[in-house]
C-alpha positions in Angstrom: -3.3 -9.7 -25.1 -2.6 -5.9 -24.4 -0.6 -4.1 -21.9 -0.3 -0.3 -20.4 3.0 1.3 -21.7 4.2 4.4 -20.5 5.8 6.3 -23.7 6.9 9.4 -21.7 7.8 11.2 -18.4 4.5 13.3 -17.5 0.4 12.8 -16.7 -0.8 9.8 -17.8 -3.1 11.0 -20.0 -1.1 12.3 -22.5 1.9 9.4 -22.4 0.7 6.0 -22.3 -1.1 3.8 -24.8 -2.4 0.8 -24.9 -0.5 -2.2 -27.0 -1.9 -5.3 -28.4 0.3 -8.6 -28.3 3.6 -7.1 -27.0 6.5 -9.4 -26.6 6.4 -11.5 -24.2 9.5 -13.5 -24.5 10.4 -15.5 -21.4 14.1 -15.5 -20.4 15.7 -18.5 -18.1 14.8 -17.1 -14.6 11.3 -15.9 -15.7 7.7 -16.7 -15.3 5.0 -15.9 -17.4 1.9 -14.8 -15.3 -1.7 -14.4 -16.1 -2.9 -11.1 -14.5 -5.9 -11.5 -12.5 -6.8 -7.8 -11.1 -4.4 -5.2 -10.2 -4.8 -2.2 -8.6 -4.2 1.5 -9.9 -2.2 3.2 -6.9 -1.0 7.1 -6.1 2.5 5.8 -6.6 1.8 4.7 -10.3 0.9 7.9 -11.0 4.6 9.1 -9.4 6.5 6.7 -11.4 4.8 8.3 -14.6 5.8 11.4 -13.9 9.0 11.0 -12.5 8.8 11.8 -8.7 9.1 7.9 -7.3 12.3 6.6 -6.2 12.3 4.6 -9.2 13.0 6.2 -13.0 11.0 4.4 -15.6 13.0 3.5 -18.7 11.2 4.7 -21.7 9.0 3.1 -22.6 8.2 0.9 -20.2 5.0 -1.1 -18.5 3.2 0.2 -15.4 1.5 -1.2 -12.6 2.9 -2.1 -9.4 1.2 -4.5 -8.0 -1.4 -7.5 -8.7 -2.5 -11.4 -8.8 -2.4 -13.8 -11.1 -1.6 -17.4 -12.1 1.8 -19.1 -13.3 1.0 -20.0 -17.0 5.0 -21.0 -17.9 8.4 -20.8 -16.1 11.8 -20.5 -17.4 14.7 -23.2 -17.8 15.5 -22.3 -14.6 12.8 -21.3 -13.0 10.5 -23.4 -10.7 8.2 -25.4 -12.8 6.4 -26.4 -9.9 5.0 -22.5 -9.9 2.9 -23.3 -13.4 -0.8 -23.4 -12.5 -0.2 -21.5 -9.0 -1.7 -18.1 -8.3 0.7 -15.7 -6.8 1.2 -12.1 -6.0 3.5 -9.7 -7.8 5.7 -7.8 -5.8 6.0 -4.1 -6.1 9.5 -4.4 -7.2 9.0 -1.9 -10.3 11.1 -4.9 -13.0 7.3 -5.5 -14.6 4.1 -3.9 -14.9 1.0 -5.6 -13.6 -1.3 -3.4 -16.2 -1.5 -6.1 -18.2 -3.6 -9.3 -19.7 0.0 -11.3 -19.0 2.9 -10.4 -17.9 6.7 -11.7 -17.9 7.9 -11.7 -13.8 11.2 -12.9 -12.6 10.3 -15.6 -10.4 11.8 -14.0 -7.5 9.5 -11.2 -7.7 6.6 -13.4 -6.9 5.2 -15.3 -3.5 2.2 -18.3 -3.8 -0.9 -16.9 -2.5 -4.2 -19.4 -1.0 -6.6 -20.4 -3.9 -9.6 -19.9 -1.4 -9.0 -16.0 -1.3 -11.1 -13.1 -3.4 -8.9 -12.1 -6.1 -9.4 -8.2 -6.1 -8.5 -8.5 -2.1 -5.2 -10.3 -3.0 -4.5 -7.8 -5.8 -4.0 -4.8 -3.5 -1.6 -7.4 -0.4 1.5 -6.8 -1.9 1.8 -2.7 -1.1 -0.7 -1.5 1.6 -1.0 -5.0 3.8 2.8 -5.3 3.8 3.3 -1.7 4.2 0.9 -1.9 7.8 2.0 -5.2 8.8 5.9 -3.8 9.1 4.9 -0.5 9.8 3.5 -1.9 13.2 6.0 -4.8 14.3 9.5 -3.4 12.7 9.8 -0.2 15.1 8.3 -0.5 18.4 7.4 -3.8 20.2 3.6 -3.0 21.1 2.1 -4.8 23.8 -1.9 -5.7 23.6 -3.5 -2.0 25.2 -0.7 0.2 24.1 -1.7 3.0 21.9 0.0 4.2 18.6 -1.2 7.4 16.4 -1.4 7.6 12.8 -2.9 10.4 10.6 -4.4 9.4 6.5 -6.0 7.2 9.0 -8.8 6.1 6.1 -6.2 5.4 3.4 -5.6 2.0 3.1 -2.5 1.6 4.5 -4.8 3.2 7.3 -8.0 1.0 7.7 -5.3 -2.1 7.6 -2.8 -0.5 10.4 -6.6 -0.6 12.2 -7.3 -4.1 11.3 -4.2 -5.5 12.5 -3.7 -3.5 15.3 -7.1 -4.5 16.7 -6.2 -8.4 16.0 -2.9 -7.2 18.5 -4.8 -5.5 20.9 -3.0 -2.6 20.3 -5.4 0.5 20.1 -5.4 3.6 17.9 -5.6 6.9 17.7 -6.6 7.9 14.2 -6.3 11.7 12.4 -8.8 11.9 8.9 -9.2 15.3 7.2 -13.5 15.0 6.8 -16.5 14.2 9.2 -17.7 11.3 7.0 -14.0 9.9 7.2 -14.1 9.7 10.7 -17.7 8.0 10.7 -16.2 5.3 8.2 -13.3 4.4 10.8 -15.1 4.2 13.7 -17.5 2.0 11.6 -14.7 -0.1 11.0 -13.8 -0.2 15.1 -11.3 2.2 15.7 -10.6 3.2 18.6 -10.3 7.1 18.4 -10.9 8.5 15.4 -10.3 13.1 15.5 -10.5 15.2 12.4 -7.7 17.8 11.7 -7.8 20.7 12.8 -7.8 23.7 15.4 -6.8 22.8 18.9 -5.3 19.0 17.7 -2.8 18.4 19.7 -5.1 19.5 23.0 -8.1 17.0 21.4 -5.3 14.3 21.1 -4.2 14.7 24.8 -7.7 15.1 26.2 -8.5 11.7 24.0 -5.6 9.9 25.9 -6.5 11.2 28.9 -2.8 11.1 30.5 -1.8 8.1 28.2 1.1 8.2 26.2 1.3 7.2 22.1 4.0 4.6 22.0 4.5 5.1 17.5 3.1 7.8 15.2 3.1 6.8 12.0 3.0 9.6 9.2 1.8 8.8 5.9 0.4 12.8 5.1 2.9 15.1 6.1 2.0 18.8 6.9 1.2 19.8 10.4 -0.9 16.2 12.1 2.7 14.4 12.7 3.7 17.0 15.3 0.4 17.4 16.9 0.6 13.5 17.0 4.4 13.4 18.3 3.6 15.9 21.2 1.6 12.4 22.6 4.2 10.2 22.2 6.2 8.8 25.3 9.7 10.1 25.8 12.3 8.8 22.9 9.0 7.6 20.6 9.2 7.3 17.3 7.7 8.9 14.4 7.6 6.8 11.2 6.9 8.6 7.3 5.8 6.4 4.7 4.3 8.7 2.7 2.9 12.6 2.1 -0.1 12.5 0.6 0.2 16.7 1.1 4.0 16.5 -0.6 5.3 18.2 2.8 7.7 16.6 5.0 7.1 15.4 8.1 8.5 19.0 10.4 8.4 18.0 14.3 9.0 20.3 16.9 12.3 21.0 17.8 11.8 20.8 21.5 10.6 17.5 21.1 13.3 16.5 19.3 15.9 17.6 21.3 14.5 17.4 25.1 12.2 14.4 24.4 14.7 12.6 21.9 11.9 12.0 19.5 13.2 9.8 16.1 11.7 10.1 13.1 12.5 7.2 10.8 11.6 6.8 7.1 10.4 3.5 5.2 10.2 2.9 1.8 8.7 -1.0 1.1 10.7 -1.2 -2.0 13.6 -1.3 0.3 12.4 -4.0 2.6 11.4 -6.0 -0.6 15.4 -5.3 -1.9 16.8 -6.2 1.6 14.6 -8.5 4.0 15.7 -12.5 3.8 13.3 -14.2 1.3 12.1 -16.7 4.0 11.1 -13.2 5.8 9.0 -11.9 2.7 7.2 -15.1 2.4 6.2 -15.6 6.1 5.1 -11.7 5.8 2.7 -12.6 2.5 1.5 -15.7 3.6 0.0 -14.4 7.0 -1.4 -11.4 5.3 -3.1 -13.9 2.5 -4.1 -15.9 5.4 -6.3 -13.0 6.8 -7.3 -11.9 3.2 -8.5 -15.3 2.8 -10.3 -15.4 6.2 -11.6 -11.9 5.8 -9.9 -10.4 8.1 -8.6 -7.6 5.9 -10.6 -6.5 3.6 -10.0 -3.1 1.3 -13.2 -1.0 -0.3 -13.9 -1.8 -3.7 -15.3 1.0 -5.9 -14.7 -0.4 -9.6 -13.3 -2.6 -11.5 -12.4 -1.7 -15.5 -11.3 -3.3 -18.6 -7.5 -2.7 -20.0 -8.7 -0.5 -23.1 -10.7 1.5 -20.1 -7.3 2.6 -18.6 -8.9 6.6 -19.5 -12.0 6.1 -17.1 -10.0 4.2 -14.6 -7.3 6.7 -14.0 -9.8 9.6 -13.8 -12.1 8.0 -11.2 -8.7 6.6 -9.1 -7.7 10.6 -9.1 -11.2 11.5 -8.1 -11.5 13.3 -4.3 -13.6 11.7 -1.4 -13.5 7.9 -3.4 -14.9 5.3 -1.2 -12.8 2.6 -2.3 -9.9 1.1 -4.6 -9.9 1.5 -8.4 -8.7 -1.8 -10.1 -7.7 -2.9 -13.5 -9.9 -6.4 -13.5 -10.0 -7.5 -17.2 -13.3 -10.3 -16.6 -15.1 -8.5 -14.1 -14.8 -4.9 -14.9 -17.9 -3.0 -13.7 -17.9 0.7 -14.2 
């Protein structure tokens, strides 16, 4: 057995290692899972090096996110949970980089047998992340349109998915040619790439329509070119910034068209929502994972002791795909 441990604040590469049969003592409330594939995310690499809005205690496991099956519970724990697989939420109390791994049991929800592993690795962040992104804000009505920019992230190609099963459309902002070629693939609606003249290629693509939700996840410059579409009082909503910038809009829009901008974090939803809301949210996302529905690019799969190769090609520019720690398939 062997897990990721992060052994200081900093770049990965020079402050984790890799430990063979750490502790895995399993207190009252606890399950102990057996990690099926888990993904290596942008926010990972935050957490390492300090600039998430959780601190790591040193030392301390990493991964934020994965699948995997029940192997024991806890004295008080629900025994009928052994031999179940379930997700791991992103609740940042245990790392998923790991052959097992001790989870409180409230920091896990029973996912379908019948679904692709690697798919359900990567439901607890991105899917979620989309799902409330789209139904917690505005209430979209099937033809409405909302904006987003980082429209091929994942969080991206998902907002897509699920907005097309709504009927809502979307108007979609990607920084390269081929980007744009990949989401229209994929059915989107509009797909522009940044640049001059945005904001007069976003109105000319409405043609006198009006976005009814922008939803940031970049930063920079696209969430006011996107917010000078919306409809008068529309919201803008940042996730994320993928360029480190905040989201700056306008001030005339937010003063004479009383634009909002909201922020959401889903560590806080996770924190905050009822638990019958979190499992209804998981099990309809693992219901179109299993149906394939939603479906996330795969690039590779790598062993635990390949945790070097695996972070480099997750950092690497212009990837097609995910990067996932998948101990019995790994394939790079």
């Amino acid at each position: 057995m062997s897990q990721i441990i992060l052994t200081g604040i900093g770049d990965v590469d020079d402050n984790v290692r890799l430990e063979k049969n750490p502790d895995l003592t399993i207190d009252a409330g606890d399950l102990l899972v057996a990690i099926e594939a888990a993904p290596v995310n942008p926010a990972d690499f935050l957490l390492a090096n300090g600039w998430y809005g959780v601190r790591p205690e040193i030392p301390s496991t990493l991964g934020s996110e994965g699948v995997g099956r029940v192997l024991e519970a806890g004295s008080v724990s629900d025994r009928e949970l052994v031999g179940k697989r379930v997700v791991i939420l992103p609740t940042y109390e245990q790392g998923t980089w790991s052959d097992r791994v001790v989870v409180p049991s409230r920091n896990v929800v029973v996912v379908p047998e019948d679904a692709d592993a690697l798919q359900l690795s990567m439901l607890a962040i991105n899917p979620a992340t989309a799902h409330i992104l789209l139904n917690r804000y505005v209430d979209l009505k099937p033809g409405e349109w909302i904006g987003q920019n980082l429209g091929n992230s994942a969080v991206g190609q998902i907002v897509i998915a699920l907005a097309k099963l709504a009927g809502v459309r979307t108007l979609s902002v990607v920084r390269r040619e081929e980007a744009a070629e990949q989401l229209r693939a994929l059915g989107a609606d509009v797909v522009l790439v940044d640049g001059d003249d945005l904001g007069e290629r976003i109105a000319e693509a409405l043609g006198g329509t009006r976005l009814r939700l922008v939803l940031d996840g970049a930063g920079g410059t696209t969430p006011g070119a996107l917010a000078g579409a919306l409809e008068f009082g529309g919201t803008v909503v940042s996730y994320s910034s993928t360029t480190g910038e905040s989201s700056p809009l306008p001030l005339g829009d937010l003063i004479y068209r009383e634009i909002t901008l909201r922020g959401f974090w889903l560590v806080n939803w996770i924190r905050n929502a009822p638990r019958a809301e979190i499992e209804k949210t998981y099990s309809e996302l693992a219901d179109l994972v299993a149906r394939g529905v939603l479906t996330v690019p795969v690039e590779a799969t790598y062993a635990l002791d390949q945790y070097r190769e695996a972070f480099a090609h997750a950092r690497t520019p212009g990837r097609a795909g995910k990067v996932l720690f998948a101990p019995k398939t790994a394939s790079a």
